[in-house]
Every structure is written in C-alpha cells, then in structure tokens.
N, C-alpha and C positions, 0 to 999 in steps of 0.2 A: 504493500500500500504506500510507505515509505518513499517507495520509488517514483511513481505517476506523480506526487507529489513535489519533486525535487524540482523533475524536468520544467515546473511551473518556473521557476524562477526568473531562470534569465528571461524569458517571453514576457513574463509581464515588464521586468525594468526595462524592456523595451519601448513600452506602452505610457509608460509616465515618464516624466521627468527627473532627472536622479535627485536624490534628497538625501542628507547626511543625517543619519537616525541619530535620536538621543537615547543614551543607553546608562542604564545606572551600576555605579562601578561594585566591581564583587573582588573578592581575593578565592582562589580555588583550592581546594585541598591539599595542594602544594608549594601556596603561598605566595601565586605570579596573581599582576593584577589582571585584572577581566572587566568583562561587562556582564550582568543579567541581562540576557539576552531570549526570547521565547524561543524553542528546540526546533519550531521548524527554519530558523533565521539563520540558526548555528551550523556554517558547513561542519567543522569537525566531529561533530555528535552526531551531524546526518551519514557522515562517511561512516562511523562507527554501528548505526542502526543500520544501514543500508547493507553493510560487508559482515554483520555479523551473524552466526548461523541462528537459528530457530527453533527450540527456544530461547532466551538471550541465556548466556551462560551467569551464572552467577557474582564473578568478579565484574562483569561489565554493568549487570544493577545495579551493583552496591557500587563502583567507581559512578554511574549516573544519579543515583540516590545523594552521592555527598555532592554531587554538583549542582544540584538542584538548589533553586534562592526563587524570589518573588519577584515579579514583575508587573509591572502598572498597566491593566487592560483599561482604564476606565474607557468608556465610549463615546463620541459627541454628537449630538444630533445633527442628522439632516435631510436633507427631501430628493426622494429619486426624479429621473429624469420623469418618470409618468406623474408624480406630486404625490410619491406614498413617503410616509414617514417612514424615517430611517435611522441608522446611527453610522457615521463614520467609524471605519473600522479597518487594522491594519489588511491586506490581500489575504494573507497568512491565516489569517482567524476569522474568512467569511467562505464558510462553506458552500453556498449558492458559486459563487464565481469561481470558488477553486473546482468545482462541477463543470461547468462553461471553460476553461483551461485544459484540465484534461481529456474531458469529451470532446472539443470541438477537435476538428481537422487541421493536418499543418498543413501549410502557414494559418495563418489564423484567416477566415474570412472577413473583407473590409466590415460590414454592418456588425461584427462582432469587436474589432480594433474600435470604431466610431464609438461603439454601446459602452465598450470599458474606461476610454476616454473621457464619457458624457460622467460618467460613474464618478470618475475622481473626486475627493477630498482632502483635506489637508489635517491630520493627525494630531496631535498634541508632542507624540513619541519620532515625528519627522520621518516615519517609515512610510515606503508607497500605501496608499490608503482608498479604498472603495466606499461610496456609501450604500451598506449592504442593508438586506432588509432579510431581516429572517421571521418566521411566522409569529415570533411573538409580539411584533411589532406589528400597528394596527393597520388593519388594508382599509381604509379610506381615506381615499386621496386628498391631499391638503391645496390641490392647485386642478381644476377641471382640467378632463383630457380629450380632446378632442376629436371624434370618430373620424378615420380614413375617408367613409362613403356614406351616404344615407341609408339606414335600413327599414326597409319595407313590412309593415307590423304585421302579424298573421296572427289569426284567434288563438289562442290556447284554450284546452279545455280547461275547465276549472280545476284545482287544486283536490276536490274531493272526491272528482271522476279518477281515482287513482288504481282502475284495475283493469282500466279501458288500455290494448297493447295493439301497437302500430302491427300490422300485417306486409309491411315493406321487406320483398327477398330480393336483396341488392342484386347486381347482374358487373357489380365491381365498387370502386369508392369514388365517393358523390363529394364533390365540395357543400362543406355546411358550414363555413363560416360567418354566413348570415343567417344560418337558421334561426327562429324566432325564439330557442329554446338554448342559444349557446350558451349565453348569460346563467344556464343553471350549471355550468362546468367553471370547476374555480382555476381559470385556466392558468391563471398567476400565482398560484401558490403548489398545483400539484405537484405532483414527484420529488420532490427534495432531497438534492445530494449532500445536506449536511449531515445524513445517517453517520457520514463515514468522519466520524470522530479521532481526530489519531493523534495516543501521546506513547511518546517516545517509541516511534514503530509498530505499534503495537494497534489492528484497528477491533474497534467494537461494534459490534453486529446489533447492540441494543435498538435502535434507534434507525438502522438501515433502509429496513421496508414497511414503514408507519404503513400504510394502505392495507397491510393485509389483514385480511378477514378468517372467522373461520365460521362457518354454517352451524348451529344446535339442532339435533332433532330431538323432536320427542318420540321416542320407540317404545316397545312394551312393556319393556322394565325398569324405563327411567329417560335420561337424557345421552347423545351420545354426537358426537363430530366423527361428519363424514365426508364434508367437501370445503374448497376452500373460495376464496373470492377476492375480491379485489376494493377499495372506496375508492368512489369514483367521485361523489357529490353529499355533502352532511347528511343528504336523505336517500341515495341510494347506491346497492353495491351491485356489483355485475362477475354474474359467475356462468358456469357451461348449465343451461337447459336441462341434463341429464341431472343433475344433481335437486331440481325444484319441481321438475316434472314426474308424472307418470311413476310415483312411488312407490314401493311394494306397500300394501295393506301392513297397516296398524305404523308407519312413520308419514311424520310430517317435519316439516320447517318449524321451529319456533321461535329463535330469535340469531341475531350476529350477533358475533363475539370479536370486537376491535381493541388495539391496540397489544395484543396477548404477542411475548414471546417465547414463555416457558411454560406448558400448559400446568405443570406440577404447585405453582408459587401464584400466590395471589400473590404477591409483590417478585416485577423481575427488576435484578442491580445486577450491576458490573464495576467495580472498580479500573478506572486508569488514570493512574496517577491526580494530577490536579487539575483543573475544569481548563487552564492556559499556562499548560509545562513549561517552565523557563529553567534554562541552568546556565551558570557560572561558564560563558565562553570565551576562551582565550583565541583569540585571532593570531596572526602573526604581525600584525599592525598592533597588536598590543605589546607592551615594552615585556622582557624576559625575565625583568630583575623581581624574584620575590618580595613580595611587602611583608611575609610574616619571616620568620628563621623556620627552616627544614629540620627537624633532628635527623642528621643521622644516626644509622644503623651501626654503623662504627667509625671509631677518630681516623678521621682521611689527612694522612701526610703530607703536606706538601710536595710538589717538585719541579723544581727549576725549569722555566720556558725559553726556549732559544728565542733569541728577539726574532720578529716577523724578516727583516732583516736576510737573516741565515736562513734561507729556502734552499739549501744546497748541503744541508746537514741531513745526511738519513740515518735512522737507528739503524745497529745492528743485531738486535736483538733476535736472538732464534725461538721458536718457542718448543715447549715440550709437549705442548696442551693448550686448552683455551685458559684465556688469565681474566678475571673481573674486569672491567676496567669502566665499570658504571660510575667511578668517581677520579676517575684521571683525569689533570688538569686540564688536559686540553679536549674533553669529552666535547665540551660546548660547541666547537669549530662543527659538529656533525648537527644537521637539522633533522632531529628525532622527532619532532611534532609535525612533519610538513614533507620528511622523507615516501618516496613507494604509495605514492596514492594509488589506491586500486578505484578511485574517483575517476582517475583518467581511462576508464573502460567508457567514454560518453555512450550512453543510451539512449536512444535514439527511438520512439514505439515501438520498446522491444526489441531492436536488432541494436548486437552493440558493434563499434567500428576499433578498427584494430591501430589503427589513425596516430589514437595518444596513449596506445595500452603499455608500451615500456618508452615513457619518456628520458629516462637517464640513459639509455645507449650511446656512445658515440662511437666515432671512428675514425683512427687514426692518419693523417695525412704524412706521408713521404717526401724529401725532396729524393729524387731518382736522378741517374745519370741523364735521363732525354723528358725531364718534368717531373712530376707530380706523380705518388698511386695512394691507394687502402692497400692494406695489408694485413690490418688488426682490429681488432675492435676492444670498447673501455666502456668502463660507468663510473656516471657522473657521485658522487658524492657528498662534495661539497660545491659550494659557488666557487672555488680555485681549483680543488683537485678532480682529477680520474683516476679508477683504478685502473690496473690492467697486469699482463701478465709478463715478467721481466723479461722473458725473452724477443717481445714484443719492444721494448727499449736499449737492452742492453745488449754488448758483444755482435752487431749488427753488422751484415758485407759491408764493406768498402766502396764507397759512395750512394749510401742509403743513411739517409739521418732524419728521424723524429723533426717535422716541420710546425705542425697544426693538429689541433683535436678539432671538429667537426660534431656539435649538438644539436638536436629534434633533423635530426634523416629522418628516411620513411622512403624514399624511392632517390634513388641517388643520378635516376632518368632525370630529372624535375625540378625545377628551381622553386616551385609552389607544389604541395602534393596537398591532394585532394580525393574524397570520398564522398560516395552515394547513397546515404543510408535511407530506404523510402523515396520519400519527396522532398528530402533534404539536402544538401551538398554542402559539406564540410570539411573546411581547407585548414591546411595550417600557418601557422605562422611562418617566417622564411629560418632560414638553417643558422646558426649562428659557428663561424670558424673563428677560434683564437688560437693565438700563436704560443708555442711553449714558453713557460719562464723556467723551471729545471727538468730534469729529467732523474727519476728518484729512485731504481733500480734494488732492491735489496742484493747488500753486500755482500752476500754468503750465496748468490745464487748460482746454481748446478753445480755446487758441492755440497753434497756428489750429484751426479748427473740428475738433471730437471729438480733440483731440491731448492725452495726459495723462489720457489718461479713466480713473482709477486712485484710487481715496484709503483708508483703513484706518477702522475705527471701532474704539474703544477701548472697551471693558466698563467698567462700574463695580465689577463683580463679576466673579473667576473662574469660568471654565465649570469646570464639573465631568465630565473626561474621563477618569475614571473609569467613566463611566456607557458600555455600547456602543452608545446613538445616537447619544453626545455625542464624535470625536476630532478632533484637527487631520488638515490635508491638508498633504501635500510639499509643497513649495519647490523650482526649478530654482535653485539657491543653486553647484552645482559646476558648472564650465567645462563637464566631460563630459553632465551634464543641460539644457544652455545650447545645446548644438550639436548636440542629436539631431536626424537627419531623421526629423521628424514624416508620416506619410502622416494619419492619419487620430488624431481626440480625441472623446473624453465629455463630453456639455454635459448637466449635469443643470438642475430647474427646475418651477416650478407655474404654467408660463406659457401664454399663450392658446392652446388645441390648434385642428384643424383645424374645426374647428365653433367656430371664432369666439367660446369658451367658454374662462375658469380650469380649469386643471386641479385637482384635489381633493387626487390623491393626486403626487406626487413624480414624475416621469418623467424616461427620459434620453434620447439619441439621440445616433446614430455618425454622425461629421459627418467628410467629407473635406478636408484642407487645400488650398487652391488658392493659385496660384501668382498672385506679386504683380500681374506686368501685367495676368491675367484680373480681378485685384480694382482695379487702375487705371482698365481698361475698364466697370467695373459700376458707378463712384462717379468721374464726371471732375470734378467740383466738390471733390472732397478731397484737399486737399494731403496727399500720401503719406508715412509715417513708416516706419524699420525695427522703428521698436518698434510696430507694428500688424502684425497679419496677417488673412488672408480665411479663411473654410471656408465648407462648406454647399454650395448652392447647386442639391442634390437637391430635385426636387419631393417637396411635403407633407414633407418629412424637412429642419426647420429650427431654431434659436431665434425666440422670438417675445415679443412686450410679456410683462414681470411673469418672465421670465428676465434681464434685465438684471442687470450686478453678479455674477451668477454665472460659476461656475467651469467650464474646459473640463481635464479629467483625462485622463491615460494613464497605465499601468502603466511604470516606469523599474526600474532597478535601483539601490538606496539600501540595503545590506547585505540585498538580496533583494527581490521585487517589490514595491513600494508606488505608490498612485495618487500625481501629483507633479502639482499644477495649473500647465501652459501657458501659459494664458489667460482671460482676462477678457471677456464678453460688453460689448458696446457698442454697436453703430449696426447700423444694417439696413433695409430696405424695410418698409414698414408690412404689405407683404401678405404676410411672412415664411411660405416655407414652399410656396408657390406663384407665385415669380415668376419662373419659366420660367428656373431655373436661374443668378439671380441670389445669391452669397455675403452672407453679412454680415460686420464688421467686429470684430474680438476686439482684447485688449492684449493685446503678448508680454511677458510677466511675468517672464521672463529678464532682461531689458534694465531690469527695473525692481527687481534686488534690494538694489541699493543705497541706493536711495531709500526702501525698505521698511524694511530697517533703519536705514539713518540717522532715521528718524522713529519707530521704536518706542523707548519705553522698559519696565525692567523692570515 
C-alpha cells in the first residue's frame, strides 16, 4: 500500500508550487537533531517500510516506536471549487485526492492537473496543501453552483408509490445524466478512497468498503445472512434479483445490515498507530552533530588522523578476520544513513526500471598507448573515494595508467541513457568523469599471489550524489553485517558476456556462494586466505574480464534495506562463465574495513 503511495509525491510537487515546510524540531534516539515530520513526508522511514519484509520484524517497530513525536494537524477552513465547505489540508493526509493520484492514469489528464490546481490552499505547516473535503464535512454548498445545461422536469411518482418497479431491459447503457431521478444518487460523496488509512505501512481494511451491505432473512428457526449488496443511496441498496426473489418457502428478507465488518463483534476496532503518525526524521539536510551525548557501549580510544592533506598514505594493515570498527575515527567519512538505496529501484505502475538500480558502479578510465579504454570497474563509497580491486590499479603494463573514474553509466553507447517504463520515459542524468587524485593500492598485495587484491582511488573532485545515478554503496563496517550467512550476492558489471563480447549496457547476475574447500579444490596453486571467498560456478551464469574491481551486493538491514557490498571481484578462469562449474575468486571486504579507513582521508 506503502508503495502507490510514494509514487504520489513527486506528481503532485509538480502540480503546486514549491513551499519550504515548517517543521518542529525533535532530537532522535541517537541524539542528531531532526524534525517531527508526519511518516508519509519522511523519505527515510518510507524506504524502511517500503524494503522491509512482512510482517515488520521487530527491531524495526521498536526502532519506529522510539521515533515517533507529535505533530500539529490542526486544519483551516475553506471552500471547494463547487462552494462545499472544507478544510485545508496537507496532500499527504487527504485521502479523497491521494485516490485521484493513484487511480488516475499517467501522465495525469489536463481536467485532473486544472481540478488539483483549482484545489490548492495554503497550510499553516507551509507543506503542498489541498482543500479537501471528507464526509464529515457538511455537503451544502456555501456558494450556488451553476448547472452545465437546462434540465427538463419529468413527473416522478410519489414517494409512497414505492413498490411500483421500472420494467426497462436495456438492449446496452443509456446516458442518464439528466435523468429526473439522478439527484437521488449522492454522486459527490460515493465510493470513498479514504478506507485506505495507512500508518506506518501498514493499511487497514476497517473503513475500506463502507457501502457494503449484508441481507437478514428471516428462516425457520431464526435469523440468518445469505446474500450480500451494495448502498447505493440512504434509502436504497442494490443487490442480484436471485437473492430477493423467488425464495424457497418459509425465508424472506427482513432487514440490511450496514456498516458491519466483523460479523462476530458488535463493536469492530483496529488499532494503527496514531490517527497522523509522525516520527523524528532526520534528513541529510539536517546537521549530523548530536544535541544529546551517545553513551557508548565501550571507552573508544582515540587515534590519530592523517591530515586531509596526506591522501597518498595507505595503511598496511592485513587482516586476520573482520575487526569492529563501528567506532573508528574516521567511520564518519562513510554515508551510513544515505548509503545503497534500494529506493533507486524507481517504480514505475509496477514495472520497476533497472535505470538507477546500482547507482554506485563506476568504471574505470585508461590512458592507453592510441587513447582512452574501460578495463575495470569500482564502487563509489564515499563522495572522494572508489573501491576496487588492486590489480585493477597497481603493477599495471607499460603505458597503461589509471586516468578517470566515470559515475551513473548505464549504456556506455549514450551520452543521455534512457528508459521506457509504460507510458513513461525516464532518462538520466548525464555521466559525471573525475580525474584521479591518488591511487591507493594495498601494500601487501599478491603476497602471495592474488592476496590483498583490494586498493581505493581517490577523486580529485567530489561526486555529486545528489544526482540519482550518482550514490555510494554500504559498507559491512558492523560486527552484525560482518557475520551474515551469505547464501547467494549481486555482481554487477560491463564485462565480457557469453558471446565472447563487452557488454554495452550495465548487467548483473545472482551468483551462489561456495564453500571454501570446493574453492580450495578449483585453485590448488593458491595459497588460501579468510579474507577471500568463492561464488559462481553456474554454467554461463559468471563474472568475466572488464568486471574486475567491481562490487558483489546484497540487500542487509542498515536502518532498513540497503545494498551493502561483500565483495570484490578478482581472479577466475579465463573461460568465466563456462567452466563446468568452476567458482571465481572475490575479496571479503569485511575483513578489510579497517584498512579502508585507516587509509581514507576526509
């Protein structure tokens, strides 16, 4: 439900004028300042509802539970365009137009653009604002509205002729919109999409289908429901003939039953959450510095930071294993709130596009003897650095040298790439290339052979991850993302596909993890490390040359789904892809967070 709802958003700030909400400030359970913000306003809790499985697990309630605070619905009066009273009311919290939104067709049609325009009002809380009218607001109109066309009066019978039944058998459907009798259909208030009530992901079916009905008979031995129906008008419901007609001896009709939706409970309730969920949302436009003090979990040592300065100092740290390093000083340089958005899958009515689905990929530029190539590929991680994999920077032929990293590809045909999803066409932004400022190699690498195959390159320039082809990817940086049982990772890449050919446009592939002795047995000449791992080893279903250096991803939990790169492509059989169920070789990039930050600087 979460979803149809999302896609609202930008469509409408299309439709108004942009307006800088006022928002009342909160500090979060972790002591950064925020805003009280209402959950559907909150991208970061939408991505978290949206990527999380079903039913919500429990850490993610109680982490929504403490972020939960109060926020100011009050309403302000005003008059719709027909002259019904109304209340001004943010988009967000008017169920009738969030209906009109997701139901209408894309692009929006103009007399639907015109209708939400005429709609607008101005808020108290400065958010885009509708003046909505929901039923308990009163329908008579505060300003005459003026009939289209004259309507032609035709007798009605009397009100007490009421068992007198039209004998009309259509021969197809008849325009009645002047019929003399439309005025008994409440044509402005039926059907109502504000059923669909939703907090925190979660929708409630109370309230859904008010119209229905259920039939009472009276039978032999009491009362009993057997058919159902529909309100169509305060005085009548419309149901199938078979159920009112021609009834077996000893049942009849005796009354409807409205509003019921539990037949067990004379009173039906639902609990969700509070009537206008708001929690504690920290943006990235909001500052990072805590207003309250953190306790840690244990006294964190300091340690000395190479000044920004020194971008040409790499640790040489080797690991043995994976090391904490949730409090190393230089954890901050990594964007853990804003890393691996599985947001950038855009959804599109239901088809999703593959467009912006690993926006951290890059690939790496060459100067060559006769221009320019790719040859590798990296992920973005911070706004200076890429990973990638050392042999991708280091010990490299003789006149080939590391020139540019190259962020948001997608078809390396195409100066603009672009996609067709439905009746939509969505392009991306243009490619952003920067030029190296180091080249960061781990010191220890292929001793012994392929061990350490790991190094960072430095930007000259910020990426601009702002942009949605342009973000970082996760970090296994927590113990808990350190020690997941991996079955199976995402290896993306423009690397030589089964036709012994570059691929053009961006591809991925679900690669199995295999177990160390099977990859002992596939590679007896390489001395085994725990910071290596195997996967693959599916026929045609590989990594292959020109994926090197790239990233193998899985969705983790980091305040809600986010892609968190694993691993590092590196060594493998030439015939990748095809060798009778031979793996290739990755880095476990766990076991290397130490050395990643000990060697970046801000």
């Amino acid at each position: 439900m979460l979803l149809n709802i999302v896609v609202i958003v930008p469509i409408f700030a299309a439709l108004l004028p942009s307006i800088s909400a006022q928002t009342e400030p909160c500090t979060t359970p972790e002591g950064f300042q925020a805003a009280c913000t209402p959950v559907m306003n909150c991208p970061p809790i939408l991505g978290i509802l949206n990527n999380a499985p079903r039913p919500l697990p429990q850490n993610i309630v109680t982490y929504l539970q403490r972020l939960q605070c109060f926020h100011s619905t009050e309403t302000e009066p005003c008059t719709t365009p027909e002259g019904f009273q109304a209340a001004c009311t943010p988009v967000m919290n008017c169920p009738p137009i969030l209906g009109i939104l997701n139901n209408a067709p894309r692009p929006l049609p103009q007399n639907i653009v015109t209708y939400l325009q005429r709609l607008q009002c101005f808020h108290s809380t400065g958010v885009p604002a509708v003046c909505c009218r929901r039923p308990s607001v009163g329908n008579t109109p505060t300003a005459p509205v003026t009939p289209s066309a004259p309507v032609t009066p035709v007798p009605i019978s009397p009100a007490s002729d009421v068992n007198t039944v039209s004998n009309d058998i259509p021969t197809g459907p008849t325009d009645v919109s002047r019929h003399p009798n439309i005025g008994l259909l409440p044509t402005t208030t039926c059907g109502p999409l504000l059923g669909d009530r939703v907090a925190f992901g979660e929708k409630t079916a109370l309230f859904e289908y008010p119209w229905m009905a259920l039939i009472r008979y009276e039978v032999a031995d009491g009362f009993a429901y057997k058919c159902g129906a529909s309100l169509i008008t305060d005085r009548y419901v419309l149901t199938a003939a078979h159920c009112i007609a021609r009834l077996r001896s000893g049942i009849s009709v005796y009354s409807v039953v409205l509003g019921e939706y539990d037949v067990r409970y004379d009173t039906d309730c639902q609990t969700v959450g509070d009537e206008t969920p708001a929690v504690c949302c920290r943006r990235p436009s909001v500052g990072n510095t805590p207003t309250a003090p953190v306790t840690p979990s244990a006294p964190v040592t300091p340690v000395p930071i190479s000044p920004a300065s020194d971008v040409n100092t790499v640790s040489n740290d080797i690991p043995t294993g994976p090391t904490d390093v949730s409090r190393h000083p230089n954890i901050g340089l990594l964007p853990t709130t804003t890393c691996g958005p599985l947001l950038g899958d855009r959804v599109a009515f239901g088809e999703k596009t593959a467009l912006f689905e690993y926006p951290w990929m890059a690939l790496i530029r060459y100067e060559v003897a006769d221009g320019f190539a790719y040859k590798c590929g990296a992920s973005l991680i911070t706004d200076r650095y890429v990973l990638t994999a050392a042999h991708c920077i280091a010990r490299l032929r003789s006149g080939i040298s590391v020139y540019s990293v190259v962020l948001g590809e997608y078809d390396v045909r195409y100066d603009t790439d672009c996609q067709t999803v439905g009746d939509e066409t969505v392009c991306s932004p243009p490619v952003q290339e920067i030029l190296q400022e180091a080249i960061l190699p781990h010191p220890s690498y292929n001793t012994p052979r392929f061990a350490n195959d790991i190094g960072l390159i430095r930007l000259r320039d910020a990426a601009d991850m702002s942009r949605e082809n342009i973000k970082a990817v996760c970090l296994p940086y927590a113990p808990k993302l350190q020690s997941m049982n991996l079955r199976r990772l995402v290896a993306t890449g423009w690397g030589t596909t089964e036709n012994n050919t570059r691929s053009d446009e961006l591809l991925k592939v679900n690669l199995p993890v295999v177990d160390n002795a099977r990859c002992q047995r596939a590679f007896p000449t390489l001395k085994w490390s725990p910071n290596q791992f195997c996967a693959g080893g599916e026929n045609n279903v590989d990594t292959c040359k020109g994926d090197s250096g790239g990233p193998l991803v899985y969705p983790a939990n980091i305040l809600g789904q986010r892609y968190v790169q694993f691993g590092i492509v590196s060594a493998g059989l030439s015939s990748c892809g095809v060798s009778n169920g031979t793996p290739a070789v990755y880095v476990r990039v766990g076991n290397y967070m130490k050395w990643i930050l000990d060697t970046m600087r801000p």
